[in-house]
Every structure is written in C-alpha cells, then in structure tokens.
C-alpha positions in Angstrom: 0.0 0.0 0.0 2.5 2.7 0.7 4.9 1.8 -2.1 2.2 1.6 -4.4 0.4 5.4 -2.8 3.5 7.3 -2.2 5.7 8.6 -5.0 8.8 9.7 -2.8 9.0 6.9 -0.1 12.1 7.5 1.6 11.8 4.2 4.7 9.2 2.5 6.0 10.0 0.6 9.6 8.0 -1.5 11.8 8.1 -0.9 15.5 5.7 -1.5 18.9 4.4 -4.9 19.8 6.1 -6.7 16.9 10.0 -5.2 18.0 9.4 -5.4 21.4 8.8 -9.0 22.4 6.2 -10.1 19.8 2.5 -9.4 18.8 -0.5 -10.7 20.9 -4.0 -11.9 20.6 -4.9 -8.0 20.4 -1.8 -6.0 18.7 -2.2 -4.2 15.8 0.9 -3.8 13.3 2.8 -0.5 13.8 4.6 0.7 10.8 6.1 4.5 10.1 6.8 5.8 6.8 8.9 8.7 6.3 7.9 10.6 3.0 10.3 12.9 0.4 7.7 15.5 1.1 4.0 16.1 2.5 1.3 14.0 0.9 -0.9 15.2 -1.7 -4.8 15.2 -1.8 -4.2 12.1 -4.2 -1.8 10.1 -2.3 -3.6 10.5 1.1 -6.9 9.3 -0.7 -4.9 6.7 -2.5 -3.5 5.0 1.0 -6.4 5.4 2.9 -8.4 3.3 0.1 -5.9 1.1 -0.1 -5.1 0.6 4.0 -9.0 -0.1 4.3 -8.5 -2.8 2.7 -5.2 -3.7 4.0 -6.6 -3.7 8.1 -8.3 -6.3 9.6 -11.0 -4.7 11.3 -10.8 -4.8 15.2 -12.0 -7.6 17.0 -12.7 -9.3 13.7 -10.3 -11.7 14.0 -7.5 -12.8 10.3 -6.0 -10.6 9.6 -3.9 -7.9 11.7 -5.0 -4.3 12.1 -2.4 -2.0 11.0 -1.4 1.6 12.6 0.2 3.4 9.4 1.8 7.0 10.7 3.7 9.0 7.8 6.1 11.9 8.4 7.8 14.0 6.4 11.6 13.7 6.0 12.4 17.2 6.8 9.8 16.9 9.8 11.7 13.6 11.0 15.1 15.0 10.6 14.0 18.5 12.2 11.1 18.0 14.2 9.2 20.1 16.1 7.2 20.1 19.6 4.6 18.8 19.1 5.8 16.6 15.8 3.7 17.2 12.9 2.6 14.1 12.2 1.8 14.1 8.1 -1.0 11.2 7.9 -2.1 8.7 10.1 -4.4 5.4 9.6 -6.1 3.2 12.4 -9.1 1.1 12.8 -10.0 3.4 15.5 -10.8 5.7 12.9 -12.4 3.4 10.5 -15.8 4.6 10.9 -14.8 8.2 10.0 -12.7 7.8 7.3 -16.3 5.5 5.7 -17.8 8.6 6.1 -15.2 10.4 4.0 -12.8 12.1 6.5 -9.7 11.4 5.4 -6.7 12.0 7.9 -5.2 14.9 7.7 -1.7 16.8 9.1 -1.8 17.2 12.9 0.5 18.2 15.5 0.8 15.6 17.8 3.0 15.1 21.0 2.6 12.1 20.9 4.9 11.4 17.6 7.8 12.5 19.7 7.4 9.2 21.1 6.9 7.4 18.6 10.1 8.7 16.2 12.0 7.7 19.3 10.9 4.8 19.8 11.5 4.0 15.8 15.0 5.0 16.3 16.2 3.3 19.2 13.9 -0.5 18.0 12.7 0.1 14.7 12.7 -2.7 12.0 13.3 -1.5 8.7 11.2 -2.8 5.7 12.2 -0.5 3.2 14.9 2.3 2.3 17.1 3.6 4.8 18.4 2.4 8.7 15.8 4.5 10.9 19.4 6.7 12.7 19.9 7.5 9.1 16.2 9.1 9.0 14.9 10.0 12.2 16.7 12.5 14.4 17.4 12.0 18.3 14.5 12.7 20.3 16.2 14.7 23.4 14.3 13.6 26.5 13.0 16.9 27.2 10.4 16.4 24.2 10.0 12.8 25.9 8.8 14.0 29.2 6.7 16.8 27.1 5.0 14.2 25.1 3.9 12.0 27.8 2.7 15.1 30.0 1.0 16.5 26.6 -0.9 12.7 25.8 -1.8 12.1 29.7 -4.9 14.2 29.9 -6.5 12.8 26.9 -5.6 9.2 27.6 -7.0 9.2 31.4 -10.1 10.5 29.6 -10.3 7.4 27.3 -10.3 5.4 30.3 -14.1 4.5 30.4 -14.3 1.9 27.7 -10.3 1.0 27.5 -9.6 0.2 30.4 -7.0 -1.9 29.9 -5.0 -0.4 27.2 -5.1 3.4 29.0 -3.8 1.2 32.4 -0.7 -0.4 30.3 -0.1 2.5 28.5 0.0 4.1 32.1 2.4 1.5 33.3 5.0 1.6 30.1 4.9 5.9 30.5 6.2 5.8 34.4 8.5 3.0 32.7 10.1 5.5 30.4 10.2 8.0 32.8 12.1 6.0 35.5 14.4 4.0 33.0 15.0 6.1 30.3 13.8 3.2 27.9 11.2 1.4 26.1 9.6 -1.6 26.5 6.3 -4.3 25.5 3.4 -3.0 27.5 3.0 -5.8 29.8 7.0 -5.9 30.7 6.3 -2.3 32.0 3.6 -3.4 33.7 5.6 -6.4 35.4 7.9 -4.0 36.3 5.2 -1.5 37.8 3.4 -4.0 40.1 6.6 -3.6 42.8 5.4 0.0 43.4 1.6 0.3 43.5 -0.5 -0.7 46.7 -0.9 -4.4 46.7 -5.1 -3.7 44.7 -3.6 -1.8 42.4 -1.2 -4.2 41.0 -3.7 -7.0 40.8 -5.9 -4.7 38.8 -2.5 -4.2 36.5 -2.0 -8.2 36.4 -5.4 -8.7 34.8 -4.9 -6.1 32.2 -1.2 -7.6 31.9 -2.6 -11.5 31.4 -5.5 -10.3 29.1 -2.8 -8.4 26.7 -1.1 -11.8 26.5 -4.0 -13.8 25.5 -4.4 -15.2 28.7 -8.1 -14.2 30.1 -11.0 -12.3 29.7 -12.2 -10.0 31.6 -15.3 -7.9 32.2 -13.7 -4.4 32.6 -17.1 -2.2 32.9 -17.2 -4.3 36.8 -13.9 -3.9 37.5 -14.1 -0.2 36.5 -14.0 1.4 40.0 -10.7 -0.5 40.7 -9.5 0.5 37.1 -9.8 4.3 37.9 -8.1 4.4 41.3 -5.1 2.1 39.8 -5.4 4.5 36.8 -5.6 7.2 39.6 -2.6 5.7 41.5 -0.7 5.9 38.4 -1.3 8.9 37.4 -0.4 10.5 40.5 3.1 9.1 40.3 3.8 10.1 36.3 2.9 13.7 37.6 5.5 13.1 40.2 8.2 12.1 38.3 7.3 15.4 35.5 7.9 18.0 38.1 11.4 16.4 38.9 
C-alpha cells in the first residue's frame, strides 16, 4: 500500500508490539513511513483506500489491524514540539474515514514518542536504517509528550480500560528507565510500586494483553480508575522532577 500510494517513499519501519517481544492476541501492526515530502490530496486518498483494505478490522479476527503513521523527512530529521505528524491510519478511525474524513496533518505530542521509539527498536522494511532518517529525540520532548498525551488518555479510560492502564504503566516505565519496552513488561515491572489492589488490577490487564483471560472491565471499573488514579499521580511526580 504505501509503495504503491507514495511517489517519494524515503523508509518504511516496523516498531511496537512486533519489535518489542512479539505481537499478541490484540496488537495491531505499527509501521512509520517517512515521505520525500508532505502527501498530496491524491496520495492521502490513494493510501487510505488502499489501507481499508489492508486492516483487519478490530475484534474481527484474520487478519492484523495496521497503525500506518507518515512523516515527512524534513519533519523527522528537524522535528518540532509537538511533531507534525503528516498522515495517520487506524481502525479506530475506520468509521470516519467510511464517512469520508480522510486523515489529515496534525500536531501531535505524541509522535515525539513514537520517532523515538523507531529509532532506538525500529525494523526496517524499506529504504534507509531509521538513525539514518529520524533524528534523536532529546528527553525533554519525551517528558513533554507523555505530559501533553496524559490528559487525553485518562479521559479514554471508560471503555479501554485496559489499554489506558498499560499505557500508564509503560509511561512511568520511560520515565524511571529512560527506555522502552512491550506494555506488559512495564507493567511487570510496575506492580513492585503500587498498593498491593492496584497491581492485581494491572495483572489482569497484563494477562488479558497476552492472551491469557478475559475479563469484564465495565465491573472492575471502580478498581480500574483508582489504579489508573494511582498511576497517574506518580507520572505527575516524576514530570515535576
């Protein structure tokens, strides 16, 4: 899809769940593509058509949803806070883009993250090694990104409970070890400082992420939001360092 919609493909790289210990029952396939220059109206409608049919839809079940973010190579090389983030597809925006909104530029803290992360455990599929591509994300725009995303991902907690409480666990990760890692290592790792509740609220969302159990997250959602509480309080913490 992206060799085929983009005329100036400079890399393409595959990062998250499949670089960092393997994909699970629920990951979707995260790839970045830096681009020669900022899509045109043609080539955005081109790869959204064509990633439509590319994704698995979520919870469907086959084939693998796919996260498709694309950058500009000046934006990659020089980018800056938030990133402007040139394009992005996900099935979370499936039923909008059916309704004809196709993704457009946005500034977006969060894409600090994520050209760091492509950096440092990147695969490459196509064109050039990601150091080669991607500048070095100083941690300043780090602990910017995860203060700018927090907000807007404790707000998604009703719903995704789960996914917001890992996400929670692999942010403190970063911010204590200066690294990255698979969402249920970070939340391993997180259980040794939360209240003895909290971590076996994280232990459930860690052993549904591998596959392992079901759970029925709109009862457990009172415990959710205090360990998502609990969490939260100590990210805050460790920003005003």
């Amino acid at each position: 899809a992206l060799k085929s919609a983009l005329t100036d493909l400079r890399g393409a790289y595959l990062y998250g769940s499949a670089t960092l210990g393997g994909l699970h029952v629920d990951s979707d396939v995260d790839v970045l593509a830096i681009s020669g220059a900022p899509l045109t109206g043609s080539e955005r409608s081109m790869l959204t058509e064509r990633l439509l049919t590319a994704s698995g839809k979520l919870g469907a079940g086959g084939v693998r949803p796919l996260e498709v973010t694309v950058m500009s190579a000046a934006e990659a090389l020089s980018p800056g806070y938030p990133p402007l983030r040139d394009y992005q597809y996900g099935e979370w925006l499936r039923a909008g883009i059916e309704q004809g909104r196709i993704p457009q530029p946005q500034h977006d803290p969060d894409a600090a993250i994520l050209l760091w992360q492509v950096r440092i455990s990147g695969v490459t599929l196509l064109g050039a090694p990601p150091c080669d591509t991607i500048a070095p994300t100083p941690e300043s725009a780090i602990r910017r990104a995860i203060g700018g995303a927090l907000p807007d991902l404790m707000g998604y907690l009703k719903g995704d409970e789960r996914n917001v409480l890992l996400t929670l666990a692999r942010m403190l990760y970063t911010l204590r070890e200066r690294g990255i890692c698979a969402k249920d290592t970070a939340a391993e790792w997180l259980k040794a400082f939360l209240a003895p509740d909290d971590a076996a609220i994280i232990e459930l969302a860690r052993q549904e992420y591998l596959g392992r159990a079901r759970h029925d997250w709109r009862a457990l959602y009172p415990d959710a939001a205090r360990a998502a509480q609990a969490m939260h309080a100590l990210i805050l913490s460790e920003l005003t360092r």
